[in-house]
Residue frames relative to the residue before (quaternion, step in Angstrom):
aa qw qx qy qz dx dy dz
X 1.0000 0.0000 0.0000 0.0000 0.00 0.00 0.00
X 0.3540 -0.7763 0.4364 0.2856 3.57 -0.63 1.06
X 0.1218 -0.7987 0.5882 0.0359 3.25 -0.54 0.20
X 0.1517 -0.7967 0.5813 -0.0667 3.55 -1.47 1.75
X 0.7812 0.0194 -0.0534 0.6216 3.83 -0.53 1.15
X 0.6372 -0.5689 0.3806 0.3541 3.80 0.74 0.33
X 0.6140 0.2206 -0.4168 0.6329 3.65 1.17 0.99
X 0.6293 -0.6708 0.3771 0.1091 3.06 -1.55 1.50
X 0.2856 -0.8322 0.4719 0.0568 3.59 -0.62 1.19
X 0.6226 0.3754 -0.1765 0.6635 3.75 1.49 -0.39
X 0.0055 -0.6132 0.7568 0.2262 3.44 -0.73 0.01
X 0.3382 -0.7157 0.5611 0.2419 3.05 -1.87 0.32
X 0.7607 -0.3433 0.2096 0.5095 3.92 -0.80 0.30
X 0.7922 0.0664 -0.3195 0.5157 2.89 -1.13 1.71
X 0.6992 0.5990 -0.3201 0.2233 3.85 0.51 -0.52
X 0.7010 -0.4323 0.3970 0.4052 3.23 -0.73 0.79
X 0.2671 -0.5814 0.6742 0.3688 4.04 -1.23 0.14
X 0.6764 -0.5842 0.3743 0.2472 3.09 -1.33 0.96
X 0.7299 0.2740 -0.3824 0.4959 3.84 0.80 -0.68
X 0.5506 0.4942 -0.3879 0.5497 4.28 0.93 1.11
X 0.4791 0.5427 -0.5167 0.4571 3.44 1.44 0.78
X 0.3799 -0.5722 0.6192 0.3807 3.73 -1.06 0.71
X 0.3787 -0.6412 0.6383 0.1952 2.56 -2.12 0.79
X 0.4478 -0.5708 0.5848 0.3628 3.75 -1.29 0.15
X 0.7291 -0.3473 0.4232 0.4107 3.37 -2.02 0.09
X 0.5344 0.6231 -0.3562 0.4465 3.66 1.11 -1.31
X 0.7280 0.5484 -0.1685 0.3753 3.59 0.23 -1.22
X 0.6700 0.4140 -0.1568 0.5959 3.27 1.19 -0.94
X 0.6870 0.4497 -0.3251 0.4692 3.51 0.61 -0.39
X 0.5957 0.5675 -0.2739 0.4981 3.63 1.17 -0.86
X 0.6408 0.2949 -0.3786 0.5992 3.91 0.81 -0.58
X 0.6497 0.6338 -0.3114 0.2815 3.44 0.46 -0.65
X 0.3636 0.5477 -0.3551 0.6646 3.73 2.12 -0.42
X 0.6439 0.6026 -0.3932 0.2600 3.43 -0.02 -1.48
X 0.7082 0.5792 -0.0710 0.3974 2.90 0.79 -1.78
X 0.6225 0.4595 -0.2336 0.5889 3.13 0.65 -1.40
X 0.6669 0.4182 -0.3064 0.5353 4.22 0.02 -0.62
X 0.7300 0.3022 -0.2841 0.5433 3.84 0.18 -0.33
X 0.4433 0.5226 -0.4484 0.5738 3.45 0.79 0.35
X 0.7854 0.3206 -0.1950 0.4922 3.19 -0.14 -1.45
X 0.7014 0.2128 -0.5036 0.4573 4.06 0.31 -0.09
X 0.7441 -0.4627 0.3750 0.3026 3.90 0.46 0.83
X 0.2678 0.8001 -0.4685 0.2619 3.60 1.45 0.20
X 0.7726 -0.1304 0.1994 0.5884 3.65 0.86 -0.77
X 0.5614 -0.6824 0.3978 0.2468 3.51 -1.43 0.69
X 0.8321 -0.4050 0.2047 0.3189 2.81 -1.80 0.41
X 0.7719 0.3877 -0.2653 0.4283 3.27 0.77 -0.82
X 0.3771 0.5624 -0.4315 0.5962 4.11 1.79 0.00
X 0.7072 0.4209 -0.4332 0.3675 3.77 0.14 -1.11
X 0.6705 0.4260 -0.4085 0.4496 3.72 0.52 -1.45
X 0.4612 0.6259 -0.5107 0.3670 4.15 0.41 -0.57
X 0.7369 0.5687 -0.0806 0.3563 3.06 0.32 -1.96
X 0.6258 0.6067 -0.2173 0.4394 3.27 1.36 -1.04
X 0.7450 0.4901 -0.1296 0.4336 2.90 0.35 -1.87
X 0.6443 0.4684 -0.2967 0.5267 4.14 1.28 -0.97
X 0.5602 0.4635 -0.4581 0.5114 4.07 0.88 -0.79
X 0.7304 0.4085 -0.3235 0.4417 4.29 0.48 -1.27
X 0.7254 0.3301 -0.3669 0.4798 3.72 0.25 -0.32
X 0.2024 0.8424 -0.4269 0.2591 3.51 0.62 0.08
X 0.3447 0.8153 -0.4586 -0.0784 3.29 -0.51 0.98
X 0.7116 0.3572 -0.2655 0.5436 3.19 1.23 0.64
X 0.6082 -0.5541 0.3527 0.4457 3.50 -1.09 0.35
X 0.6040 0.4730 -0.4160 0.4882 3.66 1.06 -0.43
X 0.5685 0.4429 -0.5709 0.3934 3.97 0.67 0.18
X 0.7063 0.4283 -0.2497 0.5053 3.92 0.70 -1.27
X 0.5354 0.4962 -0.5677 0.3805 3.83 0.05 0.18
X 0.6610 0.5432 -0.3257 0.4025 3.56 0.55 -1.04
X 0.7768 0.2491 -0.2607 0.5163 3.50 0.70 -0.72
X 0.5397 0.3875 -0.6163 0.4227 3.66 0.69 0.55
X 0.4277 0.6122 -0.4056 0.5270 4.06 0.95 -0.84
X 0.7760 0.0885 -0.4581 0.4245 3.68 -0.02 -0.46
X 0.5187 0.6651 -0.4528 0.2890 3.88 0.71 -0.49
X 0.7576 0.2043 -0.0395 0.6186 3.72 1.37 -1.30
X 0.4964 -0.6103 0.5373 0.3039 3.36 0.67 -0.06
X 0.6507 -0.5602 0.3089 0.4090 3.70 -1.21 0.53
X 0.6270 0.4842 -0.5240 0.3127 4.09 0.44 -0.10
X 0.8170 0.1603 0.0144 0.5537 3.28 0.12 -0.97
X 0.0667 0.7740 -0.6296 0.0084 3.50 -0.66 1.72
X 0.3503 -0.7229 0.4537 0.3858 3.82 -0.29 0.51
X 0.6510 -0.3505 0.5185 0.4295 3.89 -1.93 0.93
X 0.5444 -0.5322 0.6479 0.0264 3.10 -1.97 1.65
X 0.6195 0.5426 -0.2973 0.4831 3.46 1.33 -1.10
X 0.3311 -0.7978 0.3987 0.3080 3.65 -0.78 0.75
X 0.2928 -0.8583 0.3398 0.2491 3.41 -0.40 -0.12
X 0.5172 -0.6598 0.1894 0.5112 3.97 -0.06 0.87
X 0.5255 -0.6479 0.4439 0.3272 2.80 -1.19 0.23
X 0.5678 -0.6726 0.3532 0.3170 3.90 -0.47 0.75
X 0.2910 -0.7667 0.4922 0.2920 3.56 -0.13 1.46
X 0.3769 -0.6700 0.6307 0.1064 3.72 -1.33 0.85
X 0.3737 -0.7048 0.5833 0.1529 3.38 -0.92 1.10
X 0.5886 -0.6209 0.4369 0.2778 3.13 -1.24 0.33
X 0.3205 -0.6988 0.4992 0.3997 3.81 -0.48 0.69
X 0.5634 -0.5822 0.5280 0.2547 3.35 -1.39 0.57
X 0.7269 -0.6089 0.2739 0.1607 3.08 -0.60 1.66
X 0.2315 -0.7920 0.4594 0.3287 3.59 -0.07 0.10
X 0.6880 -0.3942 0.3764 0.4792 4.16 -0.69 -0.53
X 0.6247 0.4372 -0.4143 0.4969 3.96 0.97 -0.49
X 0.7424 0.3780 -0.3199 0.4512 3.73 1.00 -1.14
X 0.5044 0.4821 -0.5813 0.4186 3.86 0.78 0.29
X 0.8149 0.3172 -0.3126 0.3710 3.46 0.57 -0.83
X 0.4004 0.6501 -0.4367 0.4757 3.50 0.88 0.46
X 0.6499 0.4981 -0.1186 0.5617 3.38 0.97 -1.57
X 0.7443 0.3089 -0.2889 0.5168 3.78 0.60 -0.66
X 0.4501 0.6070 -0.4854 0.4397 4.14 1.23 -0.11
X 0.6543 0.6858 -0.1877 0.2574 3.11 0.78 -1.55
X 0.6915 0.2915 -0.1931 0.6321 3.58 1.47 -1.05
X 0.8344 0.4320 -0.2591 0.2238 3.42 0.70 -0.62
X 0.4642 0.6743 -0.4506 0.3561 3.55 1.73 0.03
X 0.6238 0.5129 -0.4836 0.3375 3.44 0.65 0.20
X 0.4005 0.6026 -0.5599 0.4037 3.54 1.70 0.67
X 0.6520 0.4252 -0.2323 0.5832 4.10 1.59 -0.84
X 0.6475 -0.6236 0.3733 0.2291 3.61 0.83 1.11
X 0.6292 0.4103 -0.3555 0.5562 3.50 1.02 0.69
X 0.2447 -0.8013 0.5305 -0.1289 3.37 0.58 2.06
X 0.8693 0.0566 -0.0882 0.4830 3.90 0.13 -0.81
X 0.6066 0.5812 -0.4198 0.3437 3.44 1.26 -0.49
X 0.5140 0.5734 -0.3945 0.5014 3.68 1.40 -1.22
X 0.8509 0.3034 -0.3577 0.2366 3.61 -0.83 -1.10
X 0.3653 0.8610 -0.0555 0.3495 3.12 1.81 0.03
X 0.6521 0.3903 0.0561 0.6475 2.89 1.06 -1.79
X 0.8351 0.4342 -0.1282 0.3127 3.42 1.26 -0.44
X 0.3580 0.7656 -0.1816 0.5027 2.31 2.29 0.02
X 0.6470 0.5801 -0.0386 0.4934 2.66 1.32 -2.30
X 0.7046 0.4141 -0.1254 0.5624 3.71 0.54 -1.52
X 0.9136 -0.0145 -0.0753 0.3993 3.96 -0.71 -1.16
X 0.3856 0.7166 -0.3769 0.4424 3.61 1.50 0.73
X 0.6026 0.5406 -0.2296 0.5402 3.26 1.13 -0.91
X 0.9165 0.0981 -0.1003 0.3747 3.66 0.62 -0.26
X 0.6147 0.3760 -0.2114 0.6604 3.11 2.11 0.72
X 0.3666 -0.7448 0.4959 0.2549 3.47 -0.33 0.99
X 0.5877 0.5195 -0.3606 0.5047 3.62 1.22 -1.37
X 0.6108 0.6178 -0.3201 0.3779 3.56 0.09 -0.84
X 0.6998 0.5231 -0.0885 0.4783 3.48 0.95 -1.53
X 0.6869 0.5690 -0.2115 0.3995 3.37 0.87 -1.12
X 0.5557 0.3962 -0.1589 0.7134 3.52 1.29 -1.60
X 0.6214 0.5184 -0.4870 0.3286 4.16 0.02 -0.13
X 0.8245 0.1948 0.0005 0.5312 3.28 1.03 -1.22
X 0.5551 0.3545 -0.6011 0.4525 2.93 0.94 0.91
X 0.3248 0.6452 -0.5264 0.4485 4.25 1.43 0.01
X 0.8517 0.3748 -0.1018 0.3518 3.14 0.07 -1.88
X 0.6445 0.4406 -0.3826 0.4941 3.73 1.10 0.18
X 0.6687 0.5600 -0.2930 0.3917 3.02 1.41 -0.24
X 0.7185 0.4378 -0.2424 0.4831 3.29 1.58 -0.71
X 0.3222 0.7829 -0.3293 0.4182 3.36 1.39 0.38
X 0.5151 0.6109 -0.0896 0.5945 2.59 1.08 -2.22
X 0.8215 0.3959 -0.2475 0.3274 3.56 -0.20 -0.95
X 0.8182 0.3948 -0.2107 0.3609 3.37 1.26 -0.85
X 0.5284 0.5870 -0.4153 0.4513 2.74 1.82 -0.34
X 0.5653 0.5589 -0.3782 0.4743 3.88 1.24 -0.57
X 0.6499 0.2579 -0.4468 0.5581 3.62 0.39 -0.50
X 0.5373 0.4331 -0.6110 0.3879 4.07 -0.21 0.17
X 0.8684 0.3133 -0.2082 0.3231 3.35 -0.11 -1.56
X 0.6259 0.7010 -0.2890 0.1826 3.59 1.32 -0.31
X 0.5914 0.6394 -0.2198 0.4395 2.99 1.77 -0.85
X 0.4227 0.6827 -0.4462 0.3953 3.68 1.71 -0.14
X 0.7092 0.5086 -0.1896 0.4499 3.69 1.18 -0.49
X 0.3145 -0.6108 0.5542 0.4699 3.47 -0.73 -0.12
X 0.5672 0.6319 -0.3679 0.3790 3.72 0.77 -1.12
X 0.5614 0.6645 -0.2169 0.4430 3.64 1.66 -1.50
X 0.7959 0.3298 -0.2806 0.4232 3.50 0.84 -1.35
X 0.6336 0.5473 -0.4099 0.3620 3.64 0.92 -0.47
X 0.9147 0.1849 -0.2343 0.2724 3.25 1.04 -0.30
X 0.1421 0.7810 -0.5213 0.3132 2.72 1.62 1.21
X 0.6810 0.3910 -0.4924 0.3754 3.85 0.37 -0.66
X 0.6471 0.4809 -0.3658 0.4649 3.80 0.61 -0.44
X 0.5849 0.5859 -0.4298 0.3605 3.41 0.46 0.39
X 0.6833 0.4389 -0.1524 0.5633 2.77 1.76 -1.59
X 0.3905 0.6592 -0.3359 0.5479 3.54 1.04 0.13
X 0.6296 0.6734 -0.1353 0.3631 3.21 0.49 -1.75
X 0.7671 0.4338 0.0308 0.4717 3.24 0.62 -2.30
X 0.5991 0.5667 -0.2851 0.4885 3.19 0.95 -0.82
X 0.7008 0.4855 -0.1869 0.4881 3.59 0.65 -1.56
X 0.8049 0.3979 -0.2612 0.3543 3.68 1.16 -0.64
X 0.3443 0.7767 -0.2241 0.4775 2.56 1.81 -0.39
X 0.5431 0.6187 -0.2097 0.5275 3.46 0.87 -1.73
X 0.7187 0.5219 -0.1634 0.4295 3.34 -0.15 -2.01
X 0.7993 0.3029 -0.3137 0.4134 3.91 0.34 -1.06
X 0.4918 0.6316 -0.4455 0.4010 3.38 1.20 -0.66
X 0.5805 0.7467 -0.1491 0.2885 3.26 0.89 -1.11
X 0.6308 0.6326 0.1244 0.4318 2.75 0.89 -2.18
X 0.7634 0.3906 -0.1033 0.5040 3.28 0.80 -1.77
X 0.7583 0.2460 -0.3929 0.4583 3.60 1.33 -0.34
X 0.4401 0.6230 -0.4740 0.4400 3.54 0.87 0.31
X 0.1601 -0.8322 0.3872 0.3631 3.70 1.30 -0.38
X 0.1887 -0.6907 0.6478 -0.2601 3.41 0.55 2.37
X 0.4246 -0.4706 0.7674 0.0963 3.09 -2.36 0.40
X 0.3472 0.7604 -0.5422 -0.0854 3.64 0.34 0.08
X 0.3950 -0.7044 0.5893 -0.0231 3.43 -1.65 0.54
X 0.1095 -0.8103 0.5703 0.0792 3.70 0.42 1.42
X 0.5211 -0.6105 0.5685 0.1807 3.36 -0.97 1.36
X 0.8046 -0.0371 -0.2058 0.5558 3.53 -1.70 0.88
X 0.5326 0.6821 -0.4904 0.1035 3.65 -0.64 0.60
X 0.5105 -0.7003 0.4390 0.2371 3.23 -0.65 1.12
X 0.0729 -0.8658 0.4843 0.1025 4.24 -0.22 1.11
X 0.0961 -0.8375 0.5371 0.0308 3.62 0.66 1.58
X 0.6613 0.5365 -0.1159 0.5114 3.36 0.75 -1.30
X 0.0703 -0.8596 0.4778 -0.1668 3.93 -0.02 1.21
């Protein structure tokens, strides 16, 4: 079956013609961008755009939404009803305030402020830095993790002997993300419980 801009021109035996095919919500929403973008570059007025609108939502068939892409592009070149993903965006490389934010985050628990630090940063340079955020809550899930072990650990004898190596442990990783975070690293504290999402 031949096929033109990504909607079928031939049906084949037994099939439906192509402008008598229902459309989906998808479909309708996809001319409905269109619209909404030729509007905004001033293509036509306010009272053409709602028209346009109101015929892309009530849509039910491919023969309603061709016409109003045909008037958007005219008859050569209509663009695919089918939407297409959107292009995944990389993160921007941090700048030198969000490494050191991001490296505060693991390392205030060297100034005894284990859950409150990665916190506050979460709260404060999280909100407007993803890098910042990431290393915040993974610090602060990690030192959780830690305190709740040094609560429950000491119920054991096995618990008390190796509570100081833990805290050892945390400390040294700690180190390592601080690190990490200004080297712009992904780090990942090992065994750690991620309550805090």
């Amino acid at each position: 079956m031949a096929t033109m801009a990504g909607v079928p021109t031939t049906p084949g035996p037994g099939q439906v013609p192509p402008v008598h095919l229902r459309v989906t919500n998808q479909d309708r929403e996809h001319v409905v961008e269109h619209v909404k973008a030729a509007y905004a570059e001033g293509r036509f007025d306010k009272l053409e755009f709602d028209d346009r609108l109101e015929r892309a939502m009530t849509a039910r068939t491919h023969g309603d939404l061709t016409p109003i892409m045909t008037e958007l592009y005219g008859t050569q070149v209509v663009p695919q009803l089918t939407p297409r993903p959107a292009p995944v965006r990389s993160e921007s490389a941090p700048d030198s305030n969000e490494r050191l934010g991001a490296a505060a985050a693991h390392l205030l628990v060297l100034l005894g402020i284990p859950i409150v630090g990665p916190l506050i940063l979460l709260l404060t340079g999280g909100k407007t830095s993803p890098y910042i955020r990431r290393h915040a809550l993974e610090a602060l899930n990690f030192q959780i993790t830690v305190t709740g072990a040094t609560v429950l650990l000491p119920l054991t004898v096995i618990g008390i002997v190796l509570l100081p190596f833990i805290w050892v442990a945390s400390v040294v990783l700690a180190i390592v993300g601080g690190v990490s975070a200004l080297q712009e690293g992904n780090f990942r504290y090992p065994m750690t419980i991620r309550l805090v999402k």
